[in-house]
C-alpha positions as CSV (number, residue, x, y, z in Angstrom):
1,X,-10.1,-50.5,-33.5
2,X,-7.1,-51.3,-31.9
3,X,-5.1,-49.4,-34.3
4,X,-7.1,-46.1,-33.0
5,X,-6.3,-46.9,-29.4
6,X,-2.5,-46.9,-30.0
7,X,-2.6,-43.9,-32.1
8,X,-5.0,-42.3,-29.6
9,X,-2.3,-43.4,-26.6
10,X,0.8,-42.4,-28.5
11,X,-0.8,-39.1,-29.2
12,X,-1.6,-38.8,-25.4
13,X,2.0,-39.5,-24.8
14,X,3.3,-37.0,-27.1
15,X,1.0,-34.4,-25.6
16,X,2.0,-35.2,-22.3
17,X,5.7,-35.2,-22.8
18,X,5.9,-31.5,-24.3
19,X,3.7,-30.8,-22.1
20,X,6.2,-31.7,-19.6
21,X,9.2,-30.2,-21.4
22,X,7.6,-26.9,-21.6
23,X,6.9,-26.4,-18.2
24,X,9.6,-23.4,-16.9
25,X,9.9,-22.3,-13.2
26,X,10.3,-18.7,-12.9
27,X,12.4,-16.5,-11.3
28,X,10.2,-15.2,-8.6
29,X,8.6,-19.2,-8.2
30,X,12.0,-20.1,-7.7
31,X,12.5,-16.7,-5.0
32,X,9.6,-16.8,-3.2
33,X,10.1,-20.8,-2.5
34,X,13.5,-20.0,-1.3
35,X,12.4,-17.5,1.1
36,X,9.6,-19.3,2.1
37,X,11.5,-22.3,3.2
38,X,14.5,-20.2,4.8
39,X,12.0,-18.4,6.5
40,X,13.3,-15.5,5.8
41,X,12.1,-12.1,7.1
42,X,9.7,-10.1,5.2
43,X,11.8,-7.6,2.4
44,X,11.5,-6.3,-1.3
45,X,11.4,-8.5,-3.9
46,X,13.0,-7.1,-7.3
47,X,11.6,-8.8,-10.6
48,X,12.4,-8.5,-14.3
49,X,11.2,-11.1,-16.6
50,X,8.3,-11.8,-19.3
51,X,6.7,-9.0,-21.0
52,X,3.0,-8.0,-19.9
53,X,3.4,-8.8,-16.4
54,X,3.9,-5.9,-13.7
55,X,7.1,-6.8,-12.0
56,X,9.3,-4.2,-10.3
57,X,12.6,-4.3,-11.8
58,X,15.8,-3.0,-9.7
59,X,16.7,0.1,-10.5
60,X,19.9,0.7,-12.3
61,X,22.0,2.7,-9.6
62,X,21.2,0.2,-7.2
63,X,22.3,-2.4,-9.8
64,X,25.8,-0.5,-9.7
65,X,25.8,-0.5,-6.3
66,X,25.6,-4.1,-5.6
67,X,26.7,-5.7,-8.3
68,X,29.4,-3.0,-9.9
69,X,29.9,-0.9,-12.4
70,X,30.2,-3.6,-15.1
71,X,26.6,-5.1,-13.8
72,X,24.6,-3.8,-16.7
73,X,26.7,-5.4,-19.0
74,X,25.9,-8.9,-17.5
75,X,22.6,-7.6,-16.8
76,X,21.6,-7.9,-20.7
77,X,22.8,-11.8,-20.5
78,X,19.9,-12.4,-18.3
79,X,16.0,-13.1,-19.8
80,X,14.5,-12.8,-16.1
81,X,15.5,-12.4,-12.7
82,X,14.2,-12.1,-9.1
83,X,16.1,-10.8,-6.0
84,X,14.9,-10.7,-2.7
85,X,16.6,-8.2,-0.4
86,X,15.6,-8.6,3.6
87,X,13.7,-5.3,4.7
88,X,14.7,-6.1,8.7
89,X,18.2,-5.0,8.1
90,X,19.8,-8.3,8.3
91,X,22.1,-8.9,5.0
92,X,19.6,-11.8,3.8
93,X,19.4,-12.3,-0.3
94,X,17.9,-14.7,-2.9
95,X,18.9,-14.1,-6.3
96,X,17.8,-16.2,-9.2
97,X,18.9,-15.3,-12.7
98,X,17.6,-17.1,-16.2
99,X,19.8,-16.2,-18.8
100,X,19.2,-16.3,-22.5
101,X,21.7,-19.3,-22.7
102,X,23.4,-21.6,-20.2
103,X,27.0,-20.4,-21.8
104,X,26.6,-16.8,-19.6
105,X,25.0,-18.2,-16.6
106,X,29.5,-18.3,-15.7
107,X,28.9,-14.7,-16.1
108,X,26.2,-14.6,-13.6
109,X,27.6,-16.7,-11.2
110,X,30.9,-14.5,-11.2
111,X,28.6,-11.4,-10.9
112,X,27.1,-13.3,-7.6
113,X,30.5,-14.1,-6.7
114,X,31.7,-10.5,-6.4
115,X,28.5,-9.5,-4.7
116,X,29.0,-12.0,-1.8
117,X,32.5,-11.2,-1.8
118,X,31.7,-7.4,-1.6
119,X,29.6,-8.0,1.2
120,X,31.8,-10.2,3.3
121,X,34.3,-7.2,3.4
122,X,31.6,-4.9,4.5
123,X,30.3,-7.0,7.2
124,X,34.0,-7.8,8.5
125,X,33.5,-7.8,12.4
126,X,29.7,-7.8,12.7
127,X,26.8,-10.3,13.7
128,X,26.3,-10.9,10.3
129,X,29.8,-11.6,9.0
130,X,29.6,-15.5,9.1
131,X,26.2,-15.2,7.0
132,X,28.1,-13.4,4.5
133,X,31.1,-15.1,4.3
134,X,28.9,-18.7,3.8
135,X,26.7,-17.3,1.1
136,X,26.1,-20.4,-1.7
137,X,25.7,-19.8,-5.6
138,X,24.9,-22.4,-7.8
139,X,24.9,-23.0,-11.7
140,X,22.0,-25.7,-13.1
141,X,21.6,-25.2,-16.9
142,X,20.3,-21.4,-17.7
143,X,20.1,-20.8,-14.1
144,X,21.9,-18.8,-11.2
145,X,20.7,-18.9,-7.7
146,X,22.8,-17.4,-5.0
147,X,21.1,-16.9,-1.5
148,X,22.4,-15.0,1.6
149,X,20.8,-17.0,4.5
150,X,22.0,-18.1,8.0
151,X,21.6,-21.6,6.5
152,X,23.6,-21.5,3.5
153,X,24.3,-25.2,2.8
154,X,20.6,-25.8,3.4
155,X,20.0,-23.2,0.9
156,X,22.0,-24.3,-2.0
157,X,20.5,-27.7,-1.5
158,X,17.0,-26.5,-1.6
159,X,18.0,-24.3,-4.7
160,X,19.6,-27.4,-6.4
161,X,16.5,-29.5,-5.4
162,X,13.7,-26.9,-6.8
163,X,15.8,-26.5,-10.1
164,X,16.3,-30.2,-11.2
C-alpha cells in the first residue's frame, strides 16, 4: 500500500511540474498587464500570434513605417507579438515580441531600439520628448518588451517582473 502512495505522489509531482513548465504568457497577457498597470490611456492594440484565434495583426505599411524597411525581415523571427499604440495622441507604446528562439530576440531588441530612437528625433522639442528619449526595452529568454511610458524605469521593472 505504501508503495501505491509514493507512486501515486510522484506521479502527482510529475504532473504538476509540466504542468508548470508548460504554462506560456502571451503577448497580449503580457500587453494588456502593462498598460493596465501604467495606466495608460485607451489605444489599439495590434496582435499576431497562435493560429485560430481572431487577433488583428499590424498591417505591413505601418510595420515599415515604424519599424523600417528591413522590419519584415525581423518580423518573420517573431512567433507572436502584441503592440499597444495610445489612441489619445500621446507617443505611449507596449511592445512584446516572442520569437521562435531566444538567439533573434537581439534582433528584436535592435528593431525596438531604432524605433525608440526614431521617435526621440521626431519628438525633439515637444511635451513628449523626455518620454521618448527614456523608453525601456528588455531581453528575458524568447522575449522582447519595449514600452513608451512616462514611467519608463517603472515599466521595465514591471516587464522584467511579469516575465520571470
Amino acid at each position: 500500500m505504501k508503495r501505491v502512495h509514493k507512486i501515486l505522489a510522484l506521479g502527482l509531482c510529475v504532473l504538476l511540474l509540466s504542468s508548470c513548465l508548460s504554462e506560456q504568457k502571451s503577448c497580449e497577457d503580457i500587453a494588456l498587464r502593462l498598460c493596465d498597470e501604467l495606466k495608460l490611456p485607451v489605444g489599439q492594440m495590434y496582435c499576431c500570434g497562435k493560429e485560430g484565434t481572431s487577433l488583428r495583426e499590424l498591417p505591413s505599411d505601418t510595420m515599415s513605417v515604424m519599424y523600417g524597411s528591413n522590419a519584415k525581415d525581423v518580423f518573420e523571427l517573431i512567433e507572436e507579438y502584441s503592440i499597444y499604440l495610445c489612441a489619445a495622441g500621446a507617443p505611449y507604446e507596449v511592445a512584446v515580441f516572442k520569437c521562435y528562439s531566444s538567439s533573434d530576440s537581439d534582433s528584436v531588441a535592435a528593431l525596438c531600439l531604432g524605433r525608440a530612437d526614431a521617435l526621440s528625433v521626431l519628438l525633439r522639442g515637444t511635451e513628449y520628448a523626455d518620454i521618448a528619449r527614456n523608453s525601456a526595452v528588455c531581453v528575458k529568454g524568447k522575449y522582447t518588451v519595449m514600452v513608451i511610458a512616462p514611467d519608463a524605469e517603472k515599466a521595465e521593472e514591471m516587464a522584467k517582473g511579469i516575465l520571470r
